[in-house]
N, C-alpha and C positions, 0 to 999 in steps of 0.2 A: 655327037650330042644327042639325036633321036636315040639310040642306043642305050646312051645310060639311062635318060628317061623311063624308056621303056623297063629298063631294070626295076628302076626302085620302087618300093613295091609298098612302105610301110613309112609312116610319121619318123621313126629311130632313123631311120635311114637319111633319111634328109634332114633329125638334127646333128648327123654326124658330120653333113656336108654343113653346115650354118655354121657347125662348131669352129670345123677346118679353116673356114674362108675366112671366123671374125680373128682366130688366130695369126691367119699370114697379112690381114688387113690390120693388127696390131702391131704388129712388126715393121709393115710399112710407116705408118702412123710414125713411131719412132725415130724412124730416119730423118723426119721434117725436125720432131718435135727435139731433138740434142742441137738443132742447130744453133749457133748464138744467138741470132736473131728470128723468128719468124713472121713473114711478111703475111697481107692480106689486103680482100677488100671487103667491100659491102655489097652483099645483095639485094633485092629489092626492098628486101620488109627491113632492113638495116642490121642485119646477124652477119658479121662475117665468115672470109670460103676463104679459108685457107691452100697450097697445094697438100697439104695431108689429106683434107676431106676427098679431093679430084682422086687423088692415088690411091687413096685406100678404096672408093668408090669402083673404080677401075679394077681392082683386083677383086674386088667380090661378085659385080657381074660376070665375070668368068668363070666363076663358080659356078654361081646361079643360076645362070643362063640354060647349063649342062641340065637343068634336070626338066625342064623344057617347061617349068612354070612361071607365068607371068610378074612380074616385078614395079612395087613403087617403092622409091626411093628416094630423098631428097635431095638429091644432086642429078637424078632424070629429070629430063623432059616427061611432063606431067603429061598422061595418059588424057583423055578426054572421058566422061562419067560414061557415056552413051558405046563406048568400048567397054570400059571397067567393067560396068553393072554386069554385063557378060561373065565375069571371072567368078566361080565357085573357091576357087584357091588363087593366093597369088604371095608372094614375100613382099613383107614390109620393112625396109633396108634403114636405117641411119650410119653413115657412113665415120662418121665422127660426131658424136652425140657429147654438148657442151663443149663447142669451138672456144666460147669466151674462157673458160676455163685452161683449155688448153693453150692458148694464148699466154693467159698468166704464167702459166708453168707451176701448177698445182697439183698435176696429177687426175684431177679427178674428173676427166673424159671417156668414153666409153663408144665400142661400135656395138651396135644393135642389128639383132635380125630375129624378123620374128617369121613362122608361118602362118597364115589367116584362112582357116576354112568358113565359110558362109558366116562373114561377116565376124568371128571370134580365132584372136590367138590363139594357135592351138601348137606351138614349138618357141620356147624364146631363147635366144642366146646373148650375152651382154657379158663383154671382154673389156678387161681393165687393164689397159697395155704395159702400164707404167707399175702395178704393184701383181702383174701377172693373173689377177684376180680374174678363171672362167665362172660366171654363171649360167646355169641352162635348164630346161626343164619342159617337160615333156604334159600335157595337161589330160592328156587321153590314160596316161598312168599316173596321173596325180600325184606325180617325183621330181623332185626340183634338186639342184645339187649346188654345191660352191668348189670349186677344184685351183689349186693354187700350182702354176706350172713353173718349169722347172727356172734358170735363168736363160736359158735360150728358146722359150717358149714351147715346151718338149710336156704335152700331158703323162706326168708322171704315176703308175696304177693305173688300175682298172676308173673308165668315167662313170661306169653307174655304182661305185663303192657303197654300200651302207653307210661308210664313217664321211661320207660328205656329203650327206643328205642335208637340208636344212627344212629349217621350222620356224615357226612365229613363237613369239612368246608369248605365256599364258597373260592376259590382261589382269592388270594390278586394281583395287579399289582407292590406291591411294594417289598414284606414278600414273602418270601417262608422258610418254616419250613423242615429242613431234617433230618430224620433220620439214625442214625450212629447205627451200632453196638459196647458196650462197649469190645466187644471180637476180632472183625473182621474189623477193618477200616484197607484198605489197597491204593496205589498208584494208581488203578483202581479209587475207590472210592472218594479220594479224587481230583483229575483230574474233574471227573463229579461233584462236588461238588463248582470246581473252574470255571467252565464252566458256572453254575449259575447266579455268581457274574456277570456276563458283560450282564444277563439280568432282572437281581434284583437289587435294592437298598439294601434290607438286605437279606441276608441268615443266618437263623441261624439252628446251630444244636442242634438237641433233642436226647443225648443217652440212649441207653435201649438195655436190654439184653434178649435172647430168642425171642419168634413169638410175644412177646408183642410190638416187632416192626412195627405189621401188624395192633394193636390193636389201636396203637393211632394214625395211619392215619382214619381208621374208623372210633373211636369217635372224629374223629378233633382236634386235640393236636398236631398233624404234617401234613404237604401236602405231601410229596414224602418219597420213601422209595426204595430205588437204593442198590441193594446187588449184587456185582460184587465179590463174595468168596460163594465158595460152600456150597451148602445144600442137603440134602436129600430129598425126597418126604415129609416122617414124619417131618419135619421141618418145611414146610410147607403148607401143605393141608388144616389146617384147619382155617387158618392165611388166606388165598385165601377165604375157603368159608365165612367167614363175611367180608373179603373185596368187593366180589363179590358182595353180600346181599348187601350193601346200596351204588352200584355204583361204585365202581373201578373197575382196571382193575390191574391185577399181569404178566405181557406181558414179553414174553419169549425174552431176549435181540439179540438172533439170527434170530428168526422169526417174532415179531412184533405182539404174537400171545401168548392167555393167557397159561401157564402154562398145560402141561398135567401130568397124575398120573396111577401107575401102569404100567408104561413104564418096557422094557429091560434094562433098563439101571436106577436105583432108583434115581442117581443123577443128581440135578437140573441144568440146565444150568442160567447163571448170568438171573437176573431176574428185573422191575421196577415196584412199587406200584405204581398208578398215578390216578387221577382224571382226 
């Protein structure tokens, strides 16, 4: 393990390993999710842990582990701040992002990994196991990509291609696109959504579940993405660094100020994707 560490040498390098690991933790994922039935419990805060979360959790620390940089994760044992604060770099894991989701058997779950230099995403990777869907993006080259793998989860081409770049769409004077979460629309949210209307002709809503929320302001499917209900860091880290990558912004709704990671405190304050 000291070994590869010592190898790697560059950001690309290590989202090639993020890339790797959210793939074969996609494929794990799978295995639970064709089952006829899938069981669980509840954890403290009352979000259910499936065995996909533990498995696919499992197979990405083995990744991760290799490149000898420190890890949070939402299915670790939480680090104590007074270690953390220590960390200039560390990965921020969601091992199965939108449990309730994949419960339903909707599809729209997602494993996340992001890298975090001094407090900012700066590599994110977000795999969508069920419709193959990789997204990743590199913020130090301001490239973010969408790449659709094969059916045996095989990256088909080259992964930095030009033709699977993605971009935001130009904002409309008339349209604006919002995204809703299918889990989480609350009286917050909806308030800011009616606040639109009086300076839009149309708003409409795009629901989706998980950080794929962050995915289709990026590739241009929606303009804003307003989450006034909690998140965890792992919720979002890696949802930020490909929003970052081609131009947004993920602004902290107390400070006016983007998102920071590896905090005292893991959870997110109300947050807005914006162009």
């Amino acid at each position: 393990m000291k070994n590869l560490a010592e190898k790697i040498k560059s950001t690309s390098e290590l989202l090639e390993i993020a890339i790797e690991a959210s793939i074969e933790a996609g494929k794990e994922i799978l295995k639970v999710y064709e089952d006829d039935e899938i069981s669980f419990e509840g954890k403290k805060d009352n979000s259910p842990l499936t065995k996909a979360d533990l498995n696919s959790n499992s197979l990405i620390m083995k990744f991760l582990k290799e490149t000898g940089i420190p890890i949070i994760s939402e299915e670790n044992k939480e680090v104590d701040f007074l270690q953390r604060k220590e960390w200039d770099v560390c990965w921020v894991v969601d091992p199965l992002d939108g449990t309730k989701e994949f419960i339903k058997k909707n599809g729209e779950f997602t494993v996340n990994i992001a890298l975090v230099l001094n407090g900012a995403p700066s590599i994110g990777v977000i795999y969508v196991p069920v419709s193959r869907e990789l997204y990743y993006a590199n913020t130090e080259l301001n490239q973010a990509y969408k790449h659709v793998l094969s059916e045996n989860h095989v990256v088909q081409g080259e992964l930095y291609d030009f033709k699977n770049k993605i971009t935001p769409s130009p904002l409309s004077n008339e349209t604006i696109r919002v995204v809703g979460s299918r889990s989480h629309m609350n009286e917050d949210t909806t308030n800011f959504v009616d606040g639109l209307k009086s300076k839009y002709k149309n708003v409409e809503i795009v629901s989706k579940g998980s950080s794929l929320k962050f995915c289709l302001v990026a590739e241009g499917k929606a303009d804003i993405y307003p989450r006034f209900a909690p998140t965890m860091e792992w919720d979002t880290a890696a949802g930020q660094a490909i929003c970052n990558a081609v131009g947004l912004k993920v602004l902290n709704q107390e400070t006016d100020k983007p998102l920071l990671y590896n905090k005292e405190n893991l959870l997110n304050p109300y947050f807005l994707v914006v162009n």
